[in-house]
Residue frames as qw, qx, qy, qz and C-alpha x, y, z in Angstrom:
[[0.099, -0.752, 0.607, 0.238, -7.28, -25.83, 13.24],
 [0.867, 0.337, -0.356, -0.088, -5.98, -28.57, 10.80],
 [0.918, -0.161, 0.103, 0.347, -3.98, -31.61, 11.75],
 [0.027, -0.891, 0.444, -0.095, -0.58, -30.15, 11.81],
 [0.994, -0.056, 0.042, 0.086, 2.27, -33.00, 11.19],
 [0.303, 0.818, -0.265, 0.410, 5.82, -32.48, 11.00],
 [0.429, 0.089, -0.586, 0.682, 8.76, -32.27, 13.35],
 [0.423, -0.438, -0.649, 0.456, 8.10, -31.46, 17.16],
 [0.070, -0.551, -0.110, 0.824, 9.28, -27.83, 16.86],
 [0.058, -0.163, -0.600, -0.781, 7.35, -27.40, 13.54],
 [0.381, -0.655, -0.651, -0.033, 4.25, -28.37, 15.42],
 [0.269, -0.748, -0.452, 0.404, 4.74, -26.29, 18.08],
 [0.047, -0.045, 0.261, 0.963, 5.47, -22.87, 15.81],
 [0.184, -0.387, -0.681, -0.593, 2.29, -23.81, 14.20],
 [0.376, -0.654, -0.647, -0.108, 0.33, -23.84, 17.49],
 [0.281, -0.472, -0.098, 0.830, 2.27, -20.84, 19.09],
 [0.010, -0.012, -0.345, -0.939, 1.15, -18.91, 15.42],
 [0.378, -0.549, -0.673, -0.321, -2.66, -20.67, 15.59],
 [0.357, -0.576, -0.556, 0.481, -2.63, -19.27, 19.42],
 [0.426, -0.480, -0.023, 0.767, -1.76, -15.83, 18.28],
 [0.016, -0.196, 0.514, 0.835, -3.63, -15.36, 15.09],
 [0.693, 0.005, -0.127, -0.710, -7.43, -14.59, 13.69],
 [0.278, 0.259, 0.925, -0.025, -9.68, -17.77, 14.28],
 [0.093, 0.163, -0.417, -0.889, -11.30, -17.62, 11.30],
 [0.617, 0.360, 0.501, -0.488, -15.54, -17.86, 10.81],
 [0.199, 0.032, 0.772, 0.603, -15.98, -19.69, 7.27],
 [0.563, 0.542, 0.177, -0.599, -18.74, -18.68, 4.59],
 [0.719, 0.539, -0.174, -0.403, -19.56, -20.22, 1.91],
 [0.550, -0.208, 0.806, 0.070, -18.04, -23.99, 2.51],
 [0.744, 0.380, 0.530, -0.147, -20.99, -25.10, 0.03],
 [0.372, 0.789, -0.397, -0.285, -18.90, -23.41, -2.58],
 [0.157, -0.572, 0.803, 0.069, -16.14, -26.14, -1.92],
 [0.765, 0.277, -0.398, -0.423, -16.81, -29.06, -4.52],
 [0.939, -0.212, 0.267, 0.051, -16.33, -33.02, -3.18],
 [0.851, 0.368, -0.024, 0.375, -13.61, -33.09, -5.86],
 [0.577, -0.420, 0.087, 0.695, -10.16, -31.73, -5.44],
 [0.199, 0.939, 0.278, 0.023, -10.41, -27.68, -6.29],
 [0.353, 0.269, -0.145, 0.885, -7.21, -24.81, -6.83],
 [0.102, -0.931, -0.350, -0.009, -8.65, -22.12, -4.24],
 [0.408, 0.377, 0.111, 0.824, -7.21, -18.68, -5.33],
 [0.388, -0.674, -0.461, 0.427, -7.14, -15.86, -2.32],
 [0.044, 0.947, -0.144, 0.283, -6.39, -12.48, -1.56],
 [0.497, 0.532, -0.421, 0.541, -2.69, -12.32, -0.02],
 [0.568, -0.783, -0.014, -0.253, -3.50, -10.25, 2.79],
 [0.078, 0.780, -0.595, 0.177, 0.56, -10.43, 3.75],
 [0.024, 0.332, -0.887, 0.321, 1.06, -13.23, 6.09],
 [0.614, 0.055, 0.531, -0.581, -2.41, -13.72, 7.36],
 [0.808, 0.365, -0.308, -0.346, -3.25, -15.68, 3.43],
 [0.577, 0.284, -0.766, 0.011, -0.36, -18.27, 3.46],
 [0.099, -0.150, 0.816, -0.549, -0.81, -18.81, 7.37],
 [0.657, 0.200, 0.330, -0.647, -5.03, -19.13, 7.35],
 [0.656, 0.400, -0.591, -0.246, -3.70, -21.67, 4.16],
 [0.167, 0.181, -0.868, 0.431, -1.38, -24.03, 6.82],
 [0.024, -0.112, -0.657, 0.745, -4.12, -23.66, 9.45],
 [0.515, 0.327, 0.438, -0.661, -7.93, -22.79, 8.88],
 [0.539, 0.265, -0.236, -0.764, -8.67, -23.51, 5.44],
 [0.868, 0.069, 0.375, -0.318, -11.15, -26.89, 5.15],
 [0.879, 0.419, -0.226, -0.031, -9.24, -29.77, 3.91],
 [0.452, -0.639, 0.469, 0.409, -5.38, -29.05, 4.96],
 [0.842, 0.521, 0.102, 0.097, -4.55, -27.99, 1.31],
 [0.607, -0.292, 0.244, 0.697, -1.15, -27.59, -0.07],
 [0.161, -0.863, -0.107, 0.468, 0.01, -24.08, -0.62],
 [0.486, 0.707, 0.019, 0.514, 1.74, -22.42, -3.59],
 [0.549, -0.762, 0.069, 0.335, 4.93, -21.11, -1.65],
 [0.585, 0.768, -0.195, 0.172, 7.85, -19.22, -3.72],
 [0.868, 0.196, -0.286, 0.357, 11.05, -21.06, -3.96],
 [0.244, 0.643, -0.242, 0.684, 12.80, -18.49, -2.32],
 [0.518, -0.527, 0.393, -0.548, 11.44, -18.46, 1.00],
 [0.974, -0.165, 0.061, -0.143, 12.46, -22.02, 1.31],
 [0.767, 0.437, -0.098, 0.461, 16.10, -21.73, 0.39],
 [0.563, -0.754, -0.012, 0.338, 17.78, -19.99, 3.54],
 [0.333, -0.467, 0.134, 0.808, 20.31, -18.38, 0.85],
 [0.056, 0.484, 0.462, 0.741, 17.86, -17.06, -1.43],
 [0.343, -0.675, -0.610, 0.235, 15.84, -15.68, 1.71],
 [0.424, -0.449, -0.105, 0.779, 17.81, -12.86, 2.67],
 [0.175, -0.014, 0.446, 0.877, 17.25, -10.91, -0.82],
 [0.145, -0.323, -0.873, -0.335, 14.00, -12.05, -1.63],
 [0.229, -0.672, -0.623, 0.329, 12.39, -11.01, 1.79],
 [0.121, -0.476, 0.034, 0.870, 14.31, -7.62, 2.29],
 [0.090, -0.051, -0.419, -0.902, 12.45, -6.82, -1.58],
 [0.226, -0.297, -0.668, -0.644, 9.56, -8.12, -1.26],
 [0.516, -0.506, -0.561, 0.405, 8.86, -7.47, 2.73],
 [0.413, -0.709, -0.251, 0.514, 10.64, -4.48, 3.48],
 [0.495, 0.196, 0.221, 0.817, 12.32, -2.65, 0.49],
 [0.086, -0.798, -0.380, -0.461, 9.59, 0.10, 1.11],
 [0.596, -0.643, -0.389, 0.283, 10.67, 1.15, 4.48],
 [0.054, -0.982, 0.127, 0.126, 12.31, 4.55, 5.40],
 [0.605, 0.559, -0.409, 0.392, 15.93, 4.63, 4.16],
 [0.086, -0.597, 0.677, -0.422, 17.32, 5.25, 7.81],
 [0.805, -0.164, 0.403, -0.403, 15.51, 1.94, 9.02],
 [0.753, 0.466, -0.399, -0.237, 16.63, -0.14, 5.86],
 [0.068, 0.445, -0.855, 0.258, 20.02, -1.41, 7.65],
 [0.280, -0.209, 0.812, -0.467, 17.82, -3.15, 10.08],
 [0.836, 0.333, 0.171, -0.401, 15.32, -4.76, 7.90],
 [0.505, 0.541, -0.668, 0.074, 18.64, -5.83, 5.47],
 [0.023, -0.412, 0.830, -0.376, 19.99, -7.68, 9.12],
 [0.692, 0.032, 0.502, -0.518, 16.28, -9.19, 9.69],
 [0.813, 0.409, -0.047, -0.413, 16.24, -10.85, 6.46],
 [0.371, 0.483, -0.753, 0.250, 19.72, -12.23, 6.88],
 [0.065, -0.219, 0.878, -0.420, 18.33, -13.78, 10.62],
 [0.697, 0.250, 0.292, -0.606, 14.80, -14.84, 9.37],
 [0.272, 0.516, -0.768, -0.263, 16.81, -16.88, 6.92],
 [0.180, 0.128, -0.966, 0.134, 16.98, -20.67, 8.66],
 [0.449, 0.273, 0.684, -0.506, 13.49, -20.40, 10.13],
 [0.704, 0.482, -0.186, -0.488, 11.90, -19.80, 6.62],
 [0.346, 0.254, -0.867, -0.253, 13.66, -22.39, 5.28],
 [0.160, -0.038, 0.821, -0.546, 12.34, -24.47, 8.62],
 [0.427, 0.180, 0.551, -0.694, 9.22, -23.69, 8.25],
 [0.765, 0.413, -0.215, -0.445, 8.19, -23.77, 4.29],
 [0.011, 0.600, -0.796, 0.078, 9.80, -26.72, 4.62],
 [0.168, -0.097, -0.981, 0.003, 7.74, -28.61, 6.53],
 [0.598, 0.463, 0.250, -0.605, 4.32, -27.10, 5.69],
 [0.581, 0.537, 0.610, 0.045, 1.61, -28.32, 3.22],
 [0.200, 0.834, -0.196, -0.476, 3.88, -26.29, 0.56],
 [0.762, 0.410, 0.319, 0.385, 4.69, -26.71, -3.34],
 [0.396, -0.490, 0.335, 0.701, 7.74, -24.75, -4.22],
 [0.397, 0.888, 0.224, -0.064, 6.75, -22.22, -6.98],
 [0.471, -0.383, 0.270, 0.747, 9.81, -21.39, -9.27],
 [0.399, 0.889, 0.070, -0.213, 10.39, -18.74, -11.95],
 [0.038, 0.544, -0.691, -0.474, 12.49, -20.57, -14.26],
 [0.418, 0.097, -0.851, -0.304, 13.23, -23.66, -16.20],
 [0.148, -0.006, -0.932, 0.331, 12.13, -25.38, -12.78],
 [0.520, 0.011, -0.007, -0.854, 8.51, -24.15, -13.11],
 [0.630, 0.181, -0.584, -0.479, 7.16, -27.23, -14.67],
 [0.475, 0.013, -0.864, 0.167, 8.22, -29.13, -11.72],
 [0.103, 0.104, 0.701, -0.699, 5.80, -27.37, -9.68],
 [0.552, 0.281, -0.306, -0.723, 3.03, -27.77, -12.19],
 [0.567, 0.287, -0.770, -0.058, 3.81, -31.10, -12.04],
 [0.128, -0.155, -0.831, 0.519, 3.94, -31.96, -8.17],
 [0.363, 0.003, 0.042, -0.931, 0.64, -29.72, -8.40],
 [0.662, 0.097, -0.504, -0.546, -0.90, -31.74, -10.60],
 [0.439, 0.052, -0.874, 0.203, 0.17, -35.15, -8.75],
 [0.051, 0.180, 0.800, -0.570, -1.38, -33.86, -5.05],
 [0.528, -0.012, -0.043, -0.848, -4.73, -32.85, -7.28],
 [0.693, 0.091, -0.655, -0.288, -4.86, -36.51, -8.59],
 [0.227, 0.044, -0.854, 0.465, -4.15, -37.76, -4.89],
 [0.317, -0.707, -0.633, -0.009, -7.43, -35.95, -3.82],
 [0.374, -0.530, -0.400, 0.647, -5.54, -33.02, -1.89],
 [0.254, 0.944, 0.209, 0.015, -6.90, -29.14, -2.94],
 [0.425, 0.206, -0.019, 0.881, -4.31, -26.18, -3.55],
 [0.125, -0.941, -0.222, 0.221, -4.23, -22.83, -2.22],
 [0.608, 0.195, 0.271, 0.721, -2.81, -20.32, -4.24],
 [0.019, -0.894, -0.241, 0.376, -2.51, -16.47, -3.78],
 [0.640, 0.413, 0.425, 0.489, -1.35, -15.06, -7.15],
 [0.265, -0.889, -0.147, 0.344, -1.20, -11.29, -6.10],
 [0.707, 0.052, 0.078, 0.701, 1.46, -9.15, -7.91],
 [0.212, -0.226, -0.101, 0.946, 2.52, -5.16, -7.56],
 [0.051, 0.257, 0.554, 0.790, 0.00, -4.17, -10.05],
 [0.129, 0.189, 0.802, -0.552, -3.12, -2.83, -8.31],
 [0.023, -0.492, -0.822, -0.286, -6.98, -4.04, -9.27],
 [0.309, -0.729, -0.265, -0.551, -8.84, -2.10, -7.31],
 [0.241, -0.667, 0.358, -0.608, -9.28, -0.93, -3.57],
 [0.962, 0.061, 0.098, -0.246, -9.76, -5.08, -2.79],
 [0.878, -0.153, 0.365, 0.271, -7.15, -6.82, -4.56],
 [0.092, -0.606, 0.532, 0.584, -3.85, -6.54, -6.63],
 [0.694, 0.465, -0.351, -0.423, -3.63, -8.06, -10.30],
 [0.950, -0.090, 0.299, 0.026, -3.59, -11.76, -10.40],
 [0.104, 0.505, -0.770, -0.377, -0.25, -13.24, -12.38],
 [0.815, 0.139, 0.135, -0.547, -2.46, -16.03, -14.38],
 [0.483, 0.355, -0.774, -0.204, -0.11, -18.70, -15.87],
 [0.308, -0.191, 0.856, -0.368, -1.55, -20.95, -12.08],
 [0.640, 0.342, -0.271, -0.633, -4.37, -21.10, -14.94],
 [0.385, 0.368, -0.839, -0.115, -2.54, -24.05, -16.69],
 [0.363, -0.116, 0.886, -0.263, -3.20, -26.22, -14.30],
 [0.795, 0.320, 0.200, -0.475, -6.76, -26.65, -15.71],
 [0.729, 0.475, -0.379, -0.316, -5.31, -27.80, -18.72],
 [0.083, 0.394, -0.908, 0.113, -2.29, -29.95, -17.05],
 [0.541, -0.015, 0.584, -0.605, -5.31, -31.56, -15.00],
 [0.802, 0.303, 0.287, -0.427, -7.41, -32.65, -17.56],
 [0.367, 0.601, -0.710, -0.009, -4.58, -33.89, -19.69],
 [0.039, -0.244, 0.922, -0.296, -3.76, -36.23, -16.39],
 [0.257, 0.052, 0.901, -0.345, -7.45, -37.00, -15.64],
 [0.064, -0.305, -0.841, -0.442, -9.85, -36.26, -18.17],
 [0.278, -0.631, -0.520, 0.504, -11.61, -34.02, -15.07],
 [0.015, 0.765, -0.038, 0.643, -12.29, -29.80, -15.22],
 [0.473, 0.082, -0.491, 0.727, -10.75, -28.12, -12.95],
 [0.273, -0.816, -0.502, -0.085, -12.49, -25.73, -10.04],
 [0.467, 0.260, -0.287, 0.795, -11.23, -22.74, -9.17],
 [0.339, -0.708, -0.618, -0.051, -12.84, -21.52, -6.12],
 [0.251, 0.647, 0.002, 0.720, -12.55, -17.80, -4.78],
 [0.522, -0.473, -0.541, 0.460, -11.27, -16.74, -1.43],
 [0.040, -0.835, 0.089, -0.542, -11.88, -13.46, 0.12],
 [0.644, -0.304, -0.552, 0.434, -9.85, -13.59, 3.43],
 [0.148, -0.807, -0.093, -0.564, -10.95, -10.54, 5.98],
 [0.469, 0.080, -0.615, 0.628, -8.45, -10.76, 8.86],
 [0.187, -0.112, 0.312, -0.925, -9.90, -7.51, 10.77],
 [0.723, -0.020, -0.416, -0.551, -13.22, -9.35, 9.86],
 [0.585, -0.238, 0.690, -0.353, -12.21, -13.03, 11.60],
 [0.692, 0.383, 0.332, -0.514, -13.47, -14.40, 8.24],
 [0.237, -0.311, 0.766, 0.510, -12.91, -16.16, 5.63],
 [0.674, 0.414, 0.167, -0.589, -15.43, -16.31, 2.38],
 [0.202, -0.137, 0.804, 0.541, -15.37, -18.57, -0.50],
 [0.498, 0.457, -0.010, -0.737, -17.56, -17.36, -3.24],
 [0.898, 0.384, 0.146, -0.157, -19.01, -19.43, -6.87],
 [0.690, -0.234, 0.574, 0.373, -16.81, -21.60, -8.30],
 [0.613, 0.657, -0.100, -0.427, -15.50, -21.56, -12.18],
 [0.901, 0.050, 0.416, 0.110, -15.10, -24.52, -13.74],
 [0.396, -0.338, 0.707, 0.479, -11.76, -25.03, -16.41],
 [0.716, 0.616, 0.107, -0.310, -13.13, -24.84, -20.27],
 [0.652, -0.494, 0.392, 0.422, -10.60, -27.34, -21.67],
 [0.599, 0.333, 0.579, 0.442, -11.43, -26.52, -25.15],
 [0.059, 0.998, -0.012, -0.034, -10.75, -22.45, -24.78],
 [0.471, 0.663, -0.242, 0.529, -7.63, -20.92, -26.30],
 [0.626, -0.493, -0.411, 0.443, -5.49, -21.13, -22.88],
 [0.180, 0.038, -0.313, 0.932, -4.76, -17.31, -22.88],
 [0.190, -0.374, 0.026, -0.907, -7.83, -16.54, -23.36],
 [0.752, -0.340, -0.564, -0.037, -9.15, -19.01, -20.75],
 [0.466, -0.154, -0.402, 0.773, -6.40, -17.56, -17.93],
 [0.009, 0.178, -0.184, 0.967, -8.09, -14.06, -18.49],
 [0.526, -0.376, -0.604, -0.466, -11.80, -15.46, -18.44],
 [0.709, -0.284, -0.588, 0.268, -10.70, -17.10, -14.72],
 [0.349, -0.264, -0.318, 0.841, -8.64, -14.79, -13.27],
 [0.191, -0.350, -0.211, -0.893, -11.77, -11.96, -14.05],
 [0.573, -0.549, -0.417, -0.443, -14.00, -13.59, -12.41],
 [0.599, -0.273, -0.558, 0.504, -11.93, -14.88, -9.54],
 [0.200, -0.012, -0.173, 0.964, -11.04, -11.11, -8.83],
 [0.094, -0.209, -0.222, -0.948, -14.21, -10.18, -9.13],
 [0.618, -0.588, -0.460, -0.246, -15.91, -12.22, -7.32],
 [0.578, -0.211, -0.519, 0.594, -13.50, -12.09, -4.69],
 [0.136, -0.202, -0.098, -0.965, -14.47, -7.78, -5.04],
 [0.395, -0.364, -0.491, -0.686, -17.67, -8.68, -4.62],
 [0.712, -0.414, -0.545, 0.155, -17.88, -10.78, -1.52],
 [0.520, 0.098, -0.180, 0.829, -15.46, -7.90, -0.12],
 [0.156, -0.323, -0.064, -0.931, -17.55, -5.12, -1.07],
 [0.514, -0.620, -0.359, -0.471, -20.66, -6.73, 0.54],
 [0.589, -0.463, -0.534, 0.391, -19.51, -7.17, 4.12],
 [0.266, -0.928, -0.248, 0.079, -19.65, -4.18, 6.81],
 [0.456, 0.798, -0.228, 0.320, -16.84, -1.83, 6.31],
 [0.703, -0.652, 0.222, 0.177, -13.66, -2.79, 7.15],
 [0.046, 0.733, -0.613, -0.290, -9.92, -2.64, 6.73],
 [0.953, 0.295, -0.058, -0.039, -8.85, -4.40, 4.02],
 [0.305, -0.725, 0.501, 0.361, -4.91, -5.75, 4.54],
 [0.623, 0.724, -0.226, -0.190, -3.51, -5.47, 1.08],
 [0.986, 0.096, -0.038, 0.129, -0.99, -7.65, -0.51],
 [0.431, 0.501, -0.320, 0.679, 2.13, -5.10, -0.46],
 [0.577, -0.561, -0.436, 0.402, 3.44, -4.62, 2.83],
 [0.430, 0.329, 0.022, 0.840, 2.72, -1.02, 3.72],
 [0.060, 0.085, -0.620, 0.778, 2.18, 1.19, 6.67],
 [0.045, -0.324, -0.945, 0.020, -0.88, 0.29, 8.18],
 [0.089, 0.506, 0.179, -0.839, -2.12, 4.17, 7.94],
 [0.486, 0.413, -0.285, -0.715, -2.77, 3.41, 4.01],
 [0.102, 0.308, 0.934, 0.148, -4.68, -0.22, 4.19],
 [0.210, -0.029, -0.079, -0.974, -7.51, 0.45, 2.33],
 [0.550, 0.163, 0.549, -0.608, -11.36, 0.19, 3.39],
 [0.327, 0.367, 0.867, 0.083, -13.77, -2.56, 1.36],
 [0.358, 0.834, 0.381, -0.177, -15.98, 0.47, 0.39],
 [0.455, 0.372, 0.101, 0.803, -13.99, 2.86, -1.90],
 [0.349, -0.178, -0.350, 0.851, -13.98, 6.41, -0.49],
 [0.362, -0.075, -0.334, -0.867, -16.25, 8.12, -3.32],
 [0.371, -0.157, -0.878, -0.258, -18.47, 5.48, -2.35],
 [0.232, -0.510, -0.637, 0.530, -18.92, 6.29, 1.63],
 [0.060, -0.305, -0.199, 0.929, -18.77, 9.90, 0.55],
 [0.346, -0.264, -0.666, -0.606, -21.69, 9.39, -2.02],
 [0.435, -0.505, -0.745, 0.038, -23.98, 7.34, 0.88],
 [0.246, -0.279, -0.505, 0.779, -23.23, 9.86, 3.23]]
């Protein structure tokens, strides 16, 4: 478990969630460069930003969206992006959860290892503080997930966390590392696969798609090789349709 710092009752959430949640086996540490790195996960709902706070080597700071840190942007924010999927007769009571889950979120992203992620003008300032805790020495963790789905593994990255490379070397004159996580809750595990280094002198889209290919793919890859298990996906949905590391044609091929 990482140092954990912070108000009293922040601490003790943290070690009431660390008591109560995967202890995680690590692979592939040697992946993790001496220099300050961006490591870029699978979601995996809760278990990604929590195994971020708590297991992952260093105690980096977290890519956390503005919203869940703002106790009246909560309330909307969750209920879509949490619960909007739920049966219609259940809805009411997911609507009332996201209204009393309010003040803790704030609480908590608050005072975690967390950089407020915005989607506006105020972007830049988290590009910015980024940039500052790389130069300090401290890593990022950053799960870029969005609705679109990759494969049976992971959803489509949103790539603009790219940039950084470029902000980076701008500030230090450094490439950036971007180092793939596979996180396997049901598993206990946590992988980090081959790094890919920042190319500051590629056209920057076509540098985001270069990264985010490989990231996803390696992250696929490390996925596919372990023993078959449930994979929990980045959209939160019943737990009858998380799908398996192998694809389906796949078992039904071996068989």
């Amino acid at each position: 478990m990482n140092k954990i710092q912070g108000p009293l009752f922040f601490r003790l959430i943290c070690r009431a969630v660390w008591l109560f949640s995967p202890k995680y086996k690590i692979i592939g540490a040697e992946n993790l460069p001496d220099e300050p790195c961006v490591i870029v996960g699978n979601h995996s709902q809760m278990y990604g930003p929590i195994a971020g706070e708590l297991h992952v080597p260093g105690a980096p700071y977290i890519w956390c969206t503005a919203e869940m840190m703002d106790r009246k942007l909560v309330p909307e924010y969750a209920y879509r992006d949490f619960w909007s999927g739920r049966p219609r007769a259940v809805r009411w009571f997911y609507k009332l959860l996201s209204r009393a889950i309010a003040p803790l979120s704030e609480y908590i992203f608050t005072n975690a290892r967390t950089i407020a992620v915005h989607h506006d003008a105020h972007v830049i300032g988290t590009f910015r503080e980024s940039v500052a805790k790389l130069r300090e020495g401290r890593s990022l963790v950053i799960f870029p997930e969005h609705y679109t789905p990759h494969n049976n593994i992971v959803h489509d990255f949103q790539d603009r966390f790219i940039d950084l490379g470029r902000m980076y070397r701008r500030s230090t004159g450094k490439d950036l590392t971007f180092v793939p996580l596979y996180l396997a809750p049901r598993l206990k595990t946590m992988f980090f696969g081959a790094p890919v280094l920042f190319r500051a002198d590629a056209p920057a889209a076509e540098e985001r798609q270069r990264i985010c290919t490989a990231l996803m793919d390696e992250i696929t890859r490390m996925a596919a090789a372990q023993p078959e298990h449930t994979v929990v996906p980045y959209p939160n949905i019943p737990k009858g349709q998380y799908p398996k590391n192998i694809p389906v044609e796949d078992l039904t091929h071996d068989a």
